[in-house]
C-alpha positions as CSV (number, residue, x, y, z in Angstrom):
1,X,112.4,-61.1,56.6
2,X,114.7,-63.5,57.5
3,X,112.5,-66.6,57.6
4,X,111.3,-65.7,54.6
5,X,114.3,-66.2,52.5
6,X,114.9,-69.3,54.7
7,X,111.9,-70.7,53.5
8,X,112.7,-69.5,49.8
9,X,115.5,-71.3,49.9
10,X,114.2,-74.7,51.4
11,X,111.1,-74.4,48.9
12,X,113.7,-74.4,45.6
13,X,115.2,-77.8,47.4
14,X,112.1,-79.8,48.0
15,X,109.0,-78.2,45.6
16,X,109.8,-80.9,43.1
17,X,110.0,-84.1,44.9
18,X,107.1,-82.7,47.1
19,X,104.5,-82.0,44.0
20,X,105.9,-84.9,42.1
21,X,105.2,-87.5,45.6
22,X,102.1,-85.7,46.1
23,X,100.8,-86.6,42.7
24,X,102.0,-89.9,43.0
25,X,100.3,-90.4,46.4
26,X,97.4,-89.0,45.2
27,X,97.1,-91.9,42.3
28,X,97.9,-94.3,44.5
29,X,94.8,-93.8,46.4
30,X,92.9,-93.2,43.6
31,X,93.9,-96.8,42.8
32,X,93.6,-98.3,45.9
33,X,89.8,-97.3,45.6
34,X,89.1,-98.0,42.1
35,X,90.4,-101.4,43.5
36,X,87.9,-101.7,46.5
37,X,85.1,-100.4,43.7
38,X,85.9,-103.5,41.7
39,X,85.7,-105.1,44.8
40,X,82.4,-104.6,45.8
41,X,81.0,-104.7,41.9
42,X,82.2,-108.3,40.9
43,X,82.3,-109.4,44.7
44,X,78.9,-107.7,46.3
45,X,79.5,-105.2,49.6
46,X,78.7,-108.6,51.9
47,X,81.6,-110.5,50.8
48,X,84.2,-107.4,51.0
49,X,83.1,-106.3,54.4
50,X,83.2,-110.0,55.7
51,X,86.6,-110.7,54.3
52,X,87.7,-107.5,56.5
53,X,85.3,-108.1,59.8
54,X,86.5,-112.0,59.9
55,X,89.3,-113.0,57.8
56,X,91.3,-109.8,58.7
57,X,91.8,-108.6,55.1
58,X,93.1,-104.7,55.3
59,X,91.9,-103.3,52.3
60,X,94.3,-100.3,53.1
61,X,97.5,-102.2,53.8
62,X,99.1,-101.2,49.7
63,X,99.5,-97.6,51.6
64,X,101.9,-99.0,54.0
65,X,105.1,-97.6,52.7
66,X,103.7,-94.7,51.2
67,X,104.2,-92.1,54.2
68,X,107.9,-93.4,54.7
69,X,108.7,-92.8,51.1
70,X,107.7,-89.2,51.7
71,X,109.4,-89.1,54.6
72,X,112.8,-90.1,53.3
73,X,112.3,-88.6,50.2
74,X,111.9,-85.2,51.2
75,X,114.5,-85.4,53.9
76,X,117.0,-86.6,51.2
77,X,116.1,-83.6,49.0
78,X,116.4,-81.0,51.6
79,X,119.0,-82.4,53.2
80,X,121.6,-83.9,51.2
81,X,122.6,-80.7,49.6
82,X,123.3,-79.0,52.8
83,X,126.1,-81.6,53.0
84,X,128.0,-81.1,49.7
85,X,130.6,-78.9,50.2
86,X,129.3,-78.6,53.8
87,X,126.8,-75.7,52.7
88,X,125.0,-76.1,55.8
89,X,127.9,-73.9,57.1
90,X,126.5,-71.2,55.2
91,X,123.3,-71.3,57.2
92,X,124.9,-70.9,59.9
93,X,126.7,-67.8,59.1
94,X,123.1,-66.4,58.6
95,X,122.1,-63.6,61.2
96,X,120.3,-65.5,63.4
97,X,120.8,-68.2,66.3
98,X,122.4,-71.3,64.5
99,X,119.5,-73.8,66.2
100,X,116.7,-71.3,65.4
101,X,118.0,-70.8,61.7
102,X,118.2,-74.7,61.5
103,X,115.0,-75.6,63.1
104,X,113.3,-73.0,60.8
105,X,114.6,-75.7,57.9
106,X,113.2,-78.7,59.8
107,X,109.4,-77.2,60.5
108,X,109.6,-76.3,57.1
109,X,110.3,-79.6,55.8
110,X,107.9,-81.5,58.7
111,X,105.4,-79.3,57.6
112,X,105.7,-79.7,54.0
113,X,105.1,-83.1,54.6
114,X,102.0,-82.8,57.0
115,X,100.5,-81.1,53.9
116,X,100.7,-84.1,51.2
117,X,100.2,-86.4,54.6
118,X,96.7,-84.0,55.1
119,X,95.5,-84.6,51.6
120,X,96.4,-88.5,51.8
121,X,94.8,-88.7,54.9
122,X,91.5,-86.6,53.5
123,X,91.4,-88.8,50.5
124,X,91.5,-92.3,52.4
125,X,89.0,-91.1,54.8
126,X,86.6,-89.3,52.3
127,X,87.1,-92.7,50.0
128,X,86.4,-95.2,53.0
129,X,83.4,-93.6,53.9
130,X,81.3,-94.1,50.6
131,X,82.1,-97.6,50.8
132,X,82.7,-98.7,54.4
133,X,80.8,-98.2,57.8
134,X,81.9,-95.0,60.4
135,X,83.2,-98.3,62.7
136,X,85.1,-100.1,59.7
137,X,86.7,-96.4,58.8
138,X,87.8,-95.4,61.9
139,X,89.4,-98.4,62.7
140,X,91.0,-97.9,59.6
141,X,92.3,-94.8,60.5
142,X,94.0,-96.0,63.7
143,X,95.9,-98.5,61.5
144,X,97.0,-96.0,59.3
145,X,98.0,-93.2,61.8
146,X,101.4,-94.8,62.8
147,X,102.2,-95.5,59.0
148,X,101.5,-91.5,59.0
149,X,103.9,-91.2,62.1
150,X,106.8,-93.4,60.1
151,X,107.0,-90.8,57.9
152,X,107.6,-88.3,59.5
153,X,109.9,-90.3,61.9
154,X,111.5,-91.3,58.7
155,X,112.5,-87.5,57.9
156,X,113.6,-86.7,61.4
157,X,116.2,-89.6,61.6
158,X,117.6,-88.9,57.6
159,X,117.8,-85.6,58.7
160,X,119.9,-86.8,61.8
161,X,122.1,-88.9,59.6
162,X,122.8,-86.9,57.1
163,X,124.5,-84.1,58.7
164,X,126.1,-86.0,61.5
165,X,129.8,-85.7,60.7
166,X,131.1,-89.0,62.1
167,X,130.6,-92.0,60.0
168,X,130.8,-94.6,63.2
169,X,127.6,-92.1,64.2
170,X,125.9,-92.4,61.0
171,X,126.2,-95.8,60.8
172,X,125.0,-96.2,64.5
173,X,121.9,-93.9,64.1
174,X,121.0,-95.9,60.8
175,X,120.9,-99.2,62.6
176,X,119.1,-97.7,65.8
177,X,116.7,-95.8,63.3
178,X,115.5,-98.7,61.1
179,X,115.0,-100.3,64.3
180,X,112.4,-98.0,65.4
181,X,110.5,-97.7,62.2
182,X,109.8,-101.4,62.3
183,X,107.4,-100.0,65.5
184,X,105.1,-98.2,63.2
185,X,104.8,-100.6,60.5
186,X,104.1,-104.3,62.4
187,X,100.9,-105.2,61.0
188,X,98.7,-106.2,63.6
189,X,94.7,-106.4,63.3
190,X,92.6,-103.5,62.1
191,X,92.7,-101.1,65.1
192,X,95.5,-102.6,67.6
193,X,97.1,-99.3,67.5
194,X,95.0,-97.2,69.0
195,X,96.5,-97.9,72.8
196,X,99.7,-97.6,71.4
197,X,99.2,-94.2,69.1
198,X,99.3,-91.5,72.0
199,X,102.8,-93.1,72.7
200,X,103.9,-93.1,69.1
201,X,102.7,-89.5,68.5
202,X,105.1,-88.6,71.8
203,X,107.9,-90.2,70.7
204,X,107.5,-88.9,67.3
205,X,107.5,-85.3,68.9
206,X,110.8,-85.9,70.7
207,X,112.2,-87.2,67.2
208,X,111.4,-84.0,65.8
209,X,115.0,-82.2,67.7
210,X,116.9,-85.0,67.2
211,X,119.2,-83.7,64.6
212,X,120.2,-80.9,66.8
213,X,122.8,-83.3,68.0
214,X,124.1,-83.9,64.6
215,X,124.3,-80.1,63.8
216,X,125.9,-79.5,67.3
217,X,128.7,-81.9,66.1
218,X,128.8,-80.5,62.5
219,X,129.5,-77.0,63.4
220,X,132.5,-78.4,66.3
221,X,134.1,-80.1,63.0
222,X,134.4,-83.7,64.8
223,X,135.1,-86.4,62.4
């Protein structure tokens, strides 16, 4: 029963910022493809899918950021509070182990985000397909997939910085972190990922535990 008032309590933090970037999201791509619908109405279907097969236009790139703002966002919500007054403390007073209680938040919060990520992701492929060739989409898709993996990246590292104790550590994770971001989002042509996503998705999974090194130093006290 434990996890269950765990997840209670994680789900009071986040459900607005989650519903209210979902929604957003959701009218962003509804934007984006009223966009291409203009597209090919004043322009003709030739013309767009030229522009895209030999000038290099992504028709998807306005959805760049959109994964990373959900990433940060959502980390921010959950974990920001857990600093103020250092109430993560009280988590780990709970009854169980202090990394299962805390990973418990995390996969929470990772998958909280895989769910408005899924519904993105549904969208933009359900969307692509009425307008684009199977080719032209799934190269798409392999553009977008490391945008996908930014955000979750994105909540790994806030969640990392925000309760590591030590301000020299903070500031050294922030620097390292925006670093690494700037891998998912280079904008190279439609479908140069896809050698490169199998290594992202890896590094991304190793990401994931990161901020068991903060909470290790949180719960020591070091300044």
């Amino acid at each position: 029963m434990m996890w269950k008032s765990i997840v209670y309590k994680e789900w009071l933090k986040i459900r607005w910022f989650l519903i209210g970037y979902t929604l957003l999201g959701i009218l962003g791509i509804g934007y984006l493809f009223l966009t291409v619908k203009h597209g090919f109405a004043f322009s003709g279907g030739k013309n767009i899918w030229n522009s895209i097969l030999f000038m290099g236009h992504q028709f998807f790139s306005p959805l760049k950021y959109v994964p990373l703002l959900g990433g940060l966002t959502i980390a921010i919500a959950q974990y920001f509070p857990e600093t103020v007054n250092k109430r993560i403390k009280l988590t780990f007073h709970l009854p169980l182990r202090e990394n299962k209680a805390l990973l418990m938040m995390h996969a929470f919060g990772a998958v909280s985000l895989l769910l408005s990520f899924l519904v993105f992701f549904g969208m933009f492929t359900g969307f692509s397909l009425l307008y684009f060739p199977v080719q032209m989409v799934t190269d798409s898709i392999i553009s977008i997939f490391p945008w996908f993996l930014a955000g979750f990246s994105a909540y790994f590292l806030v969640a990392l910085i925000v309760l590591e104790p030590a301000w020299k550590f903070r500031l050294f994770y922030s620097l390292v972190g925006g670093f690494f971001l700037t891998i998912y989002l280079n904008s190279p042509v439609t479908g140069a990922y896809d050698p490169a996503n199998s290594g992202l998705f890896v590094l991304t999974a190793f990401l994931s535990i990161a901020l068991l090194f903060s909470a290790y130093r949180f719960r020591k006290g070091e300044m």
